[in-house]
KOLGU-4560 file (N, C-alpha, C; in nm, 3 decimals, padded with zeros to 5 digits):
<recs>
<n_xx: 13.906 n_yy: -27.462 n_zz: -01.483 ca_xx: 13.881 ca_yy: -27.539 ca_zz: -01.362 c_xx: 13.808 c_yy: -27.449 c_zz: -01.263 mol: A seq: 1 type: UNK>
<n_xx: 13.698 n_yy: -27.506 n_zz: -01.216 ca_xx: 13.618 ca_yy: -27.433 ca_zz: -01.111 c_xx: 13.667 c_yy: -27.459 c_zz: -00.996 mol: A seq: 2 type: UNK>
<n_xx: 13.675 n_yy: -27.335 n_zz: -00.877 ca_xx: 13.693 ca_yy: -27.309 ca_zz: -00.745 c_xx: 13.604 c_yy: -27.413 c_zz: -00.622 mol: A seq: 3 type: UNK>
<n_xx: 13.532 n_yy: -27.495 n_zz: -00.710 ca_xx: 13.450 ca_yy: -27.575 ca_zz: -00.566 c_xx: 13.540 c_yy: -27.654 c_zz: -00.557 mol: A seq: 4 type: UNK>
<n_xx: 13.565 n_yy: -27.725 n_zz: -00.422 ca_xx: 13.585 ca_yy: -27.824 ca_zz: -00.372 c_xx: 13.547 c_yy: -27.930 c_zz: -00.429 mol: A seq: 5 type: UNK>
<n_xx: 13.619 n_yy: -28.091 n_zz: -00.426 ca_xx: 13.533 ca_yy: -28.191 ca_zz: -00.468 c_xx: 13.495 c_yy: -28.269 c_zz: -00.285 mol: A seq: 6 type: UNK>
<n_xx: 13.548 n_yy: -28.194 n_zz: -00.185 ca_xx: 13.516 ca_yy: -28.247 ca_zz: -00.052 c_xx: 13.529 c_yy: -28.104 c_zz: 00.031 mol: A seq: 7 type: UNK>
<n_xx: 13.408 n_yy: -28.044 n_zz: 00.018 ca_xx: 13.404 ca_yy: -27.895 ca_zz: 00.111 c_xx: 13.433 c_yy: -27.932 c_zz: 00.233 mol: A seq: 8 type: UNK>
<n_xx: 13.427 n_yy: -28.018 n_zz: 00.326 ca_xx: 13.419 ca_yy: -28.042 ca_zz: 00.441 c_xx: 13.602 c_yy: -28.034 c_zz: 00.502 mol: A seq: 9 type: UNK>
<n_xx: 13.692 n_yy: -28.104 n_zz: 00.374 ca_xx: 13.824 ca_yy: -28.099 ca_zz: 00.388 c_xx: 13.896 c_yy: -28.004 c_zz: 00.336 mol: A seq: 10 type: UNK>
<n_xx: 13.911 n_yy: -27.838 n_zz: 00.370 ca_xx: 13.926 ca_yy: -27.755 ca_zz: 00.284 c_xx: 14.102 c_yy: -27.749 c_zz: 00.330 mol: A seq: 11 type: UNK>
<n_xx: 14.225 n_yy: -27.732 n_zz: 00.245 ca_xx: 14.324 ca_yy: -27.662 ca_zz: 00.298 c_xx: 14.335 c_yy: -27.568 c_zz: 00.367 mol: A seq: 12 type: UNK>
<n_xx: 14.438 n_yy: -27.568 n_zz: 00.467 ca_xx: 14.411 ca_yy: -27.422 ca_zz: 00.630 c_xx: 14.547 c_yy: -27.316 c_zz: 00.497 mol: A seq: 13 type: UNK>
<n_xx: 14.526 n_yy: -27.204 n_zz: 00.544 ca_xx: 14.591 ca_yy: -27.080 ca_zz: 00.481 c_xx: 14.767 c_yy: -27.103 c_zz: 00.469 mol: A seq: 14 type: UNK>
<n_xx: 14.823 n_yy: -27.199 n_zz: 00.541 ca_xx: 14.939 ca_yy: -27.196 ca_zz: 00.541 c_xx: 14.975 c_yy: -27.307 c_zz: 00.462 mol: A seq: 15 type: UNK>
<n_xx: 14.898 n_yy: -27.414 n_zz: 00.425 ca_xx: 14.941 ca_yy: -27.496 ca_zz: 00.311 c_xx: 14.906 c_yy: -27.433 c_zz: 00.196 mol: A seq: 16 type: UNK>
<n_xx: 14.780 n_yy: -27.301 n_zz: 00.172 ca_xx: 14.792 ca_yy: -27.298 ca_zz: 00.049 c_xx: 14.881 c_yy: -27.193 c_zz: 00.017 mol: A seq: 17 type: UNK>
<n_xx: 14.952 n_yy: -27.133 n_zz: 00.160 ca_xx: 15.038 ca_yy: -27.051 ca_zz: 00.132 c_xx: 15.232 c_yy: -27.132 c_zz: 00.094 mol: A seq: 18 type: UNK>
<n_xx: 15.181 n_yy: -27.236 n_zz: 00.131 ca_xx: 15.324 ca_yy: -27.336 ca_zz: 00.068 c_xx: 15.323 c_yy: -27.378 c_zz: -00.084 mol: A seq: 19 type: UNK>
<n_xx: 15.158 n_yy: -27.413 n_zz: -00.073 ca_xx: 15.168 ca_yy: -27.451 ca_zz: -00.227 c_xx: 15.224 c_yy: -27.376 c_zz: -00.358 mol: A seq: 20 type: UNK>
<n_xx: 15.176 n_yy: -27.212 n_zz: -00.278 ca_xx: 15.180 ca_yy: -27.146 ca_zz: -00.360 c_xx: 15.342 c_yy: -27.065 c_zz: -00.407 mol: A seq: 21 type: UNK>
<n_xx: 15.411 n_yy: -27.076 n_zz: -00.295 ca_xx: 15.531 ca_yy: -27.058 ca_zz: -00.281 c_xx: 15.578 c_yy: -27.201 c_zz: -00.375 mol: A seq: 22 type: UNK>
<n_xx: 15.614 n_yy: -27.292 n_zz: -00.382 ca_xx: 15.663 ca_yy: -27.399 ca_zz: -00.378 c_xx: 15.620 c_yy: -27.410 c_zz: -00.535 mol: A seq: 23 type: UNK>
<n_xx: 15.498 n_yy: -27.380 n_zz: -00.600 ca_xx: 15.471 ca_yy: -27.409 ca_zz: -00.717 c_xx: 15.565 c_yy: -27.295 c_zz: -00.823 mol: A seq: 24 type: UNK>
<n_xx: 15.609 n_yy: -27.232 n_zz: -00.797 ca_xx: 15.710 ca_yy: -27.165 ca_zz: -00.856 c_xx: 15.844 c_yy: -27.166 c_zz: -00.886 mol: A seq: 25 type: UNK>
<n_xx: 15.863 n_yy: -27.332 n_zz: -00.811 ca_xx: 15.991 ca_yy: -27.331 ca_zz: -00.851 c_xx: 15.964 c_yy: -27.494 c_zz: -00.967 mol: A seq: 26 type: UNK>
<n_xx: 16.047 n_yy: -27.493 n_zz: -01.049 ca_xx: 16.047 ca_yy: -27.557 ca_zz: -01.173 c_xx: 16.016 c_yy: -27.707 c_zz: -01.120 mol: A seq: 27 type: UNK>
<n_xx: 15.952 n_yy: -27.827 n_zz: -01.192 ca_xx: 15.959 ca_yy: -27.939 ca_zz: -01.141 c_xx: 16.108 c_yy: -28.017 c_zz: -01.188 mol: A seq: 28 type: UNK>
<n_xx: 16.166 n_yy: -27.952 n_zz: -01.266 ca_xx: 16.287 ca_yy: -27.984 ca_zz: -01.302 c_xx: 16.427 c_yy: -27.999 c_zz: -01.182 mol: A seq: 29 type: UNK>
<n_xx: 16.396 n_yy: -27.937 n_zz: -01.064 ca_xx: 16.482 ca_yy: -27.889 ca_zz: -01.019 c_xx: 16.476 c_yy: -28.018 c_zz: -00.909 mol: A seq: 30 type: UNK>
<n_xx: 16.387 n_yy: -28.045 n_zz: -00.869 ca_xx: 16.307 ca_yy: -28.186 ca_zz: -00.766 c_xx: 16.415 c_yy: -28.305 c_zz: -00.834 mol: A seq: 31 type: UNK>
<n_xx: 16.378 n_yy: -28.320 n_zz: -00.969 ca_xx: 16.483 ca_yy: -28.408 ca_zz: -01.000 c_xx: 16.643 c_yy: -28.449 c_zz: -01.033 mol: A seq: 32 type: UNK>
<n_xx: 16.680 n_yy: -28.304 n_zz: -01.045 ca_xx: 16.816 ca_yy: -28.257 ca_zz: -01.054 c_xx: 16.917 c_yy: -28.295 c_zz: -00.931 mol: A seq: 33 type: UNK>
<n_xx: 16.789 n_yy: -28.243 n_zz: -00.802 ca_xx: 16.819 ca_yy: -28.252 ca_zz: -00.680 c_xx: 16.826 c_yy: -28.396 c_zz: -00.602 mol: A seq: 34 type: UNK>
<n_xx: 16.777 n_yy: -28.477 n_zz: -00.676 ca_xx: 16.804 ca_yy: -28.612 ca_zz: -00.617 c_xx: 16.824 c_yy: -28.698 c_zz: -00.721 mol: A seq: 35 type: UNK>
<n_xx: 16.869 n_yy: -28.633 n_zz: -00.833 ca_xx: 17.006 ca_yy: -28.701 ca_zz: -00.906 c_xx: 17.124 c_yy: -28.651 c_zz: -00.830 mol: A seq: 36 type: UNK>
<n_xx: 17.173 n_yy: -28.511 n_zz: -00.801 ca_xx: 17.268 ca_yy: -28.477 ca_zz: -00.747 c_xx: 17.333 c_yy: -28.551 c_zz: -00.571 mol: A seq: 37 type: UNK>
<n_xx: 17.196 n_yy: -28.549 n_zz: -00.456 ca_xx: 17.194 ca_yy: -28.646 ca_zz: -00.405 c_xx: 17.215 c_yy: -28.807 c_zz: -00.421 mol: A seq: 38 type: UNK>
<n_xx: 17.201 n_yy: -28.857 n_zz: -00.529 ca_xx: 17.306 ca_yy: -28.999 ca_zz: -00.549 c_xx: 17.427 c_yy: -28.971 c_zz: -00.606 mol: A seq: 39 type: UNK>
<n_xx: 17.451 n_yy: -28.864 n_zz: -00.677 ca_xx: 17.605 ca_yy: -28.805 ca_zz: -00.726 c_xx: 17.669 c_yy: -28.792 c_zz: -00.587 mol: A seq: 40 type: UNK>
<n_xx: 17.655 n_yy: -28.688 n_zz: -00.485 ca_xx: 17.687 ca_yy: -28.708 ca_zz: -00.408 c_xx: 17.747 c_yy: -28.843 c_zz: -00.303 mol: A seq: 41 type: UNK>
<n_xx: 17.649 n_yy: -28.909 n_zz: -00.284 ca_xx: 17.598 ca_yy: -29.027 ca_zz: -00.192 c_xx: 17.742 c_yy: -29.121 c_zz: -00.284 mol: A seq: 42 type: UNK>
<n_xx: 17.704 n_yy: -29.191 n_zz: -00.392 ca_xx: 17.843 ca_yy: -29.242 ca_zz: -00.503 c_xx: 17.992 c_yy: -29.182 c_zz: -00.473 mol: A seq: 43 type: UNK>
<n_xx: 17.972 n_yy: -29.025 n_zz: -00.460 ca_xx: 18.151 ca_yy: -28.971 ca_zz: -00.415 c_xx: 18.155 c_yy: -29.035 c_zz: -00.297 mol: A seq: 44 type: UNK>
<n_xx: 18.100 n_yy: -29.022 n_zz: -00.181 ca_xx: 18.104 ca_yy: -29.006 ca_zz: -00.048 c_xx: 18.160 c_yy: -29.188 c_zz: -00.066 mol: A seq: 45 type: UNK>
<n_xx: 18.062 n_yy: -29.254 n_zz: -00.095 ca_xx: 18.101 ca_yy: -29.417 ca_zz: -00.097 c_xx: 18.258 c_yy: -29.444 c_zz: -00.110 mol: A seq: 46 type: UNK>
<n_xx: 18.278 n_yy: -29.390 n_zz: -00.240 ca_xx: 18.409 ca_yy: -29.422 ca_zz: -00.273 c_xx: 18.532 c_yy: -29.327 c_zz: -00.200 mol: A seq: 47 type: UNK>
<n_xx: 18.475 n_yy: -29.275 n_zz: -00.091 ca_xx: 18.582 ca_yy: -29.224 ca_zz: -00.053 c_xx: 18.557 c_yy: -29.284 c_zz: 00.121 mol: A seq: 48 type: UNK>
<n_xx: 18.541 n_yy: -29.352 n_zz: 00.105 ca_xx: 18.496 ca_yy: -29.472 ca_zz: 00.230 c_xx: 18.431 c_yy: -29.404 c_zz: 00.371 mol: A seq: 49 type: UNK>
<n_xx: 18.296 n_yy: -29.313 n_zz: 00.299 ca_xx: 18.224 ca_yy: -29.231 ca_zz: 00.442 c_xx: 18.083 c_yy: -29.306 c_zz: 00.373 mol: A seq: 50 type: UNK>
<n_xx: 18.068 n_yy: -29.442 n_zz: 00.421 ca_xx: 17.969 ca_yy: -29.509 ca_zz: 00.444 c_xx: 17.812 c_yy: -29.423 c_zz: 00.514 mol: A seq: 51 type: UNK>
<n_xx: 17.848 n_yy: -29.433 n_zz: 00.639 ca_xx: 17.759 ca_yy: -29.331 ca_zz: 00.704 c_xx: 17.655 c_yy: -29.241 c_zz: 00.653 mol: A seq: 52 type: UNK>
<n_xx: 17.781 n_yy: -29.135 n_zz: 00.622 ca_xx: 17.703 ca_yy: -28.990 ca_zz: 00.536 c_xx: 17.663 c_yy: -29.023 c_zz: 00.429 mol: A seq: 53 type: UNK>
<n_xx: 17.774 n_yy: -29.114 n_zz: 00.349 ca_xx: 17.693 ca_yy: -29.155 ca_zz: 00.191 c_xx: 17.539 c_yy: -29.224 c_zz: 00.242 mol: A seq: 54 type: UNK>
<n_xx: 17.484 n_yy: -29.297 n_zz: 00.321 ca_xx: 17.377 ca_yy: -29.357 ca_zz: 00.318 c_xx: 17.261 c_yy: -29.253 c_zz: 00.352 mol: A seq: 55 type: UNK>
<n_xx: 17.342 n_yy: -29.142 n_zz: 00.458 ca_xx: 17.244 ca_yy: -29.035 ca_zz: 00.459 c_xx: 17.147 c_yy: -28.987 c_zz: 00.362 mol: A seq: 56 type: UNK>
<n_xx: 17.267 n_yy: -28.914 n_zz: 00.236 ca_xx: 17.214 ca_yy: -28.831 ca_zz: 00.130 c_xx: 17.165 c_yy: -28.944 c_zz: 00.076 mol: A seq: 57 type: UNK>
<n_xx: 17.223 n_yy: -29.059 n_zz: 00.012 ca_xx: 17.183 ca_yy: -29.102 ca_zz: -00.052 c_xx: 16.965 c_yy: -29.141 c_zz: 00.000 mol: A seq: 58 type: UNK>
<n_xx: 16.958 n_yy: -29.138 n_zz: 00.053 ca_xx: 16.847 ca_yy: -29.163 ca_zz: 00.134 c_xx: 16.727 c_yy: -29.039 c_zz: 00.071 mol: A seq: 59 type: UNK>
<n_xx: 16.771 n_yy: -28.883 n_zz: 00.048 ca_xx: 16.763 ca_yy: -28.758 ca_zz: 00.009 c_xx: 16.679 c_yy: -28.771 c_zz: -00.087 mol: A seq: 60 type: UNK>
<n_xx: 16.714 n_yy: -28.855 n_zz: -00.168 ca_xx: 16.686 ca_yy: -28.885 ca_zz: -00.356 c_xx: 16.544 c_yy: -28.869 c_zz: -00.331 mol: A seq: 61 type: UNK>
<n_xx: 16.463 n_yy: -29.041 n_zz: -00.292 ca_xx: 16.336 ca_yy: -29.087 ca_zz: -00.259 c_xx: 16.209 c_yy: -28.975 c_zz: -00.236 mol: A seq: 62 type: UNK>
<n_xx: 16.283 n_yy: -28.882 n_zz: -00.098 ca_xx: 16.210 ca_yy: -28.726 ca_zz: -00.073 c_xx: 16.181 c_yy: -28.637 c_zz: -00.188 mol: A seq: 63 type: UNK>
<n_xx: 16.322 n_yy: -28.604 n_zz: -00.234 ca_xx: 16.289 ca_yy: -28.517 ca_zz: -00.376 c_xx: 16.201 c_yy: -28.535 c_zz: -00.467 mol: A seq: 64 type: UNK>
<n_xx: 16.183 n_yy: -28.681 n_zz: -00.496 ca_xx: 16.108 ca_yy: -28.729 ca_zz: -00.582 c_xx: 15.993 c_yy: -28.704 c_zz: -00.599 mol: A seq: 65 type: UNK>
<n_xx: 15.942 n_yy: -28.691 n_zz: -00.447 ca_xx: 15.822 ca_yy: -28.716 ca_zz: -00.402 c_xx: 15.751 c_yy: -28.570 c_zz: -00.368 mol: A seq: 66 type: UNK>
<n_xx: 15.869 n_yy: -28.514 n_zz: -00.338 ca_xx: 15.778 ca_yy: -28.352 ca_zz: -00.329 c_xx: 15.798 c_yy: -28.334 c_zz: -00.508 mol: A seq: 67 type: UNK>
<n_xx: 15.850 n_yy: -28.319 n_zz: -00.564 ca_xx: 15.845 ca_yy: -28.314 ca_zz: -00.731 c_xx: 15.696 c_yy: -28.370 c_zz: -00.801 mol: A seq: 68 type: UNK>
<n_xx: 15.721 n_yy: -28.492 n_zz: -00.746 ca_xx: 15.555 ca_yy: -28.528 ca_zz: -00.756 c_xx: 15.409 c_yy: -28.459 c_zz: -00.742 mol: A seq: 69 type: UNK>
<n_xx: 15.439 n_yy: -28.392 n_zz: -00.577 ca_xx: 15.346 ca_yy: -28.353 ca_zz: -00.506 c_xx: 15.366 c_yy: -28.223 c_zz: -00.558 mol: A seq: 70 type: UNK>
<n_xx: 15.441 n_yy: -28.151 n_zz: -00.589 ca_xx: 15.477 ca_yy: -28.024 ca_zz: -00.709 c_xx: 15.391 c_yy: -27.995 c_zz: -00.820 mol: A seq: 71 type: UNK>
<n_xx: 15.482 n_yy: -28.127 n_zz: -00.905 ca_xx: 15.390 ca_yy: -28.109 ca_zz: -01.013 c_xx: 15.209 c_yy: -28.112 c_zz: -01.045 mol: A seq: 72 type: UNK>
<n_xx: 15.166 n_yy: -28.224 n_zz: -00.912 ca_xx: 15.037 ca_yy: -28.256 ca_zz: -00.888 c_xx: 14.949 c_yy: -28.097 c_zz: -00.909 mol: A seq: 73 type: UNK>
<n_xx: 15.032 n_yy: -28.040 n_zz: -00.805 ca_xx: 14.949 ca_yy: -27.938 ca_zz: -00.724 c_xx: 14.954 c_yy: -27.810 c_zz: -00.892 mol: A seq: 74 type: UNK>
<n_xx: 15.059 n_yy: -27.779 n_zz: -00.974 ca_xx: 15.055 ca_yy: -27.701 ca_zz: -01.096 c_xx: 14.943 c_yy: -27.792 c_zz: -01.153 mol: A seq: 75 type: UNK>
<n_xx: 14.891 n_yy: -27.879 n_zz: -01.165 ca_xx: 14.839 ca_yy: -27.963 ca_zz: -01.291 c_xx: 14.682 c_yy: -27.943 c_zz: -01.196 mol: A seq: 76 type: UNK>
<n_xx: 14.686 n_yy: -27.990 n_zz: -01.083 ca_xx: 14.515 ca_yy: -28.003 ca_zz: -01.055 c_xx: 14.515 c_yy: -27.878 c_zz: -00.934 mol: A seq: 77 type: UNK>
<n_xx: 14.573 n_yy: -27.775 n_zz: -00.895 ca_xx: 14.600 ca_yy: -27.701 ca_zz: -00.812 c_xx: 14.541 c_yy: -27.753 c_zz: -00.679 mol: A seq: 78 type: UNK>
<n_xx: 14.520 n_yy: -27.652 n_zz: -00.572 ca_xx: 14.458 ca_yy: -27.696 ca_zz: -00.447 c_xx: 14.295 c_yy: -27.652 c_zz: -00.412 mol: A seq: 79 type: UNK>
<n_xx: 14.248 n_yy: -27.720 n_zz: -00.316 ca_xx: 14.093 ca_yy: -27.718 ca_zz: -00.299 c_xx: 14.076 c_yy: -27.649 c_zz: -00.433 mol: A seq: 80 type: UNK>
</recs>
């Protein structure tokens, strides 16, 4: 994969590619672990009648997912 841009004009600033680069090192496995564990959670909390907080975490899952996504994206087509 070549270093050009496919939009030079929109280049990443130094601190996202300094996230990406941090962030791409940790497993994409773990994104999903983490918001399976977040509805594990969210399920105890229910049944122990903390409505509230269970709706919190449970809420958690959706996020994980989505940086896992944006994870894996960034290992597979990297940045600029």
């Amino acid at each position: 994969m070549d270093n050009t841009s496919l939009n030079p004009e929109y280049e990443e600033g130094s601190i996202a590619r300094t996230i990406e680069n941090q962030t791409a090192k940790i497993p994409s496995d773990a994104y999903l672990w983490a918001a399976v564990g977040a509805m594990g959670v969210s399920l105890a909390l229910q049944c122990l009648k903390q409505k509230h907080v269970s709706l919190f975490i449970g809420q958690w899952a959706a996020p994980f997912l989505l940086f896992g996504i944006y994870n894996k994206l960034v290992k597979q087509e990297g940045h600029d």
